[in-house]
C-alpha positions as CSV (number, residue, x, y, z in Angstrom):
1,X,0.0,0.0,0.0
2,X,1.2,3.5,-0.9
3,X,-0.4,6.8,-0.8
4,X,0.8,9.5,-3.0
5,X,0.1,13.4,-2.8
6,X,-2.2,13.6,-5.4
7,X,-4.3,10.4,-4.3
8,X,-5.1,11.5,-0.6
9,X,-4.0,15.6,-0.1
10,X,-5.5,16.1,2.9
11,X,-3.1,13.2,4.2
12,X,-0.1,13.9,2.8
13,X,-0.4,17.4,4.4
14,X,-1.6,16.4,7.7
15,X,2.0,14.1,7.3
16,X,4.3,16.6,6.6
17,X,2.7,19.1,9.1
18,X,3.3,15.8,11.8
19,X,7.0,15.6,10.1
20,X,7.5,19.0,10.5
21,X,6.3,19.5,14.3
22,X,8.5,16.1,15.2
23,X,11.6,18.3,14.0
24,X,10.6,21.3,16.0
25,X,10.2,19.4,19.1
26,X,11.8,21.4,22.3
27,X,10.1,20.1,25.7
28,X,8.8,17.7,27.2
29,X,5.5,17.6,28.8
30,X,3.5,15.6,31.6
31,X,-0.3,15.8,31.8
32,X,-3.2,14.3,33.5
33,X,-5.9,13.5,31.5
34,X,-9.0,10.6,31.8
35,X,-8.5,7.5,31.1
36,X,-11.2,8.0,28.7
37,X,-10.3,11.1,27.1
38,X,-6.3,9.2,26.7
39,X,-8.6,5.9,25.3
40,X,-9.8,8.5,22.9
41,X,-7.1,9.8,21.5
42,X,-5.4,6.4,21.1
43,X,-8.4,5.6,18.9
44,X,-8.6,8.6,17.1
45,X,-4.5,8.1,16.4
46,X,-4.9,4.8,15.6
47,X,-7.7,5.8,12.8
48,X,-5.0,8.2,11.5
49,X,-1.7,6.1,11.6
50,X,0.1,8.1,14.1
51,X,1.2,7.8,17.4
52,X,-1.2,9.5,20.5
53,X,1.5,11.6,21.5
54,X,1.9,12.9,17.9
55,X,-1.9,13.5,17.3
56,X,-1.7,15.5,20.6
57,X,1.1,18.1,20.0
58,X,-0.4,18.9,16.7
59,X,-3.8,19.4,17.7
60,X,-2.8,21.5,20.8
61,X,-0.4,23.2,17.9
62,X,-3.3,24.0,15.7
63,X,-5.7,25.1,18.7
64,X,-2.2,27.5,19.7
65,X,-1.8,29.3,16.7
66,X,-5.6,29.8,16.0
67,X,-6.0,26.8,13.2
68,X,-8.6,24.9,15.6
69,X,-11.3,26.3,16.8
70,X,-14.3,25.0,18.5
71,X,-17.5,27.0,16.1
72,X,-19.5,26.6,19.0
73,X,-17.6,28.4,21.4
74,X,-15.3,30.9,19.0
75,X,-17.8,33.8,19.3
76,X,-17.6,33.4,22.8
77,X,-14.1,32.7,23.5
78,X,-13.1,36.4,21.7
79,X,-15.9,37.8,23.7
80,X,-14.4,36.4,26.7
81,X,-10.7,37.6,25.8
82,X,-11.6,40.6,25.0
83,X,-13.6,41.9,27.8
84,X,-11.4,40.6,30.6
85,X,-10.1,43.2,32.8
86,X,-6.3,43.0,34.5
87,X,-7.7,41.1,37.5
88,X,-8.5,38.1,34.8
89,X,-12.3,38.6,35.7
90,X,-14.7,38.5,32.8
91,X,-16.2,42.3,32.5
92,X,-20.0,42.8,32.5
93,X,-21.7,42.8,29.3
């Protein structure tokens, strides 16, 4: 089996976006998360051919630098950033 650019794009992108996150690699991190939230992820990996831990530094990546982005809650999030006052309480409306 072998996939080639033009056959599947979306996955040879999402590759070389893995690729290139593995390279930039700088820290290591320990979190505590359910053991079905972790049961999750392994699944959802495991659907795309990657390892968990590789599934989870790009989608914390993407939600970083703005590319992922719940729709329900976007509207509210930039509300919420944006109305917060130096304390770190949420303003009134």
């Amino acid at each position: 089996w072998h996939d080639t650019k033009e056959e599947h794009p979306d996955t040879y992108r999402f590759g070389r976006e893995m690729a290139a996150a593995t390279l930039s690699k700088s820290r290591r991190v320990n979190i505590r998360i359910t053991a079905q939230d972790l049961e999750g992820l392994q699944a959802r990996a495991a659907e795309e051919g990657l390892p968990y831990q590789t599934l989870m530094a790009s989608v914390l990546h993407k939600y970083i630098s703005g590319r992922l982005v719940d729709s329900s809650l976007s509207g509210l999030a930039v509300k919420r950033k944006s109305s917060r006052n130096p304390a770190g309480k949420t303003a009134p409306a």
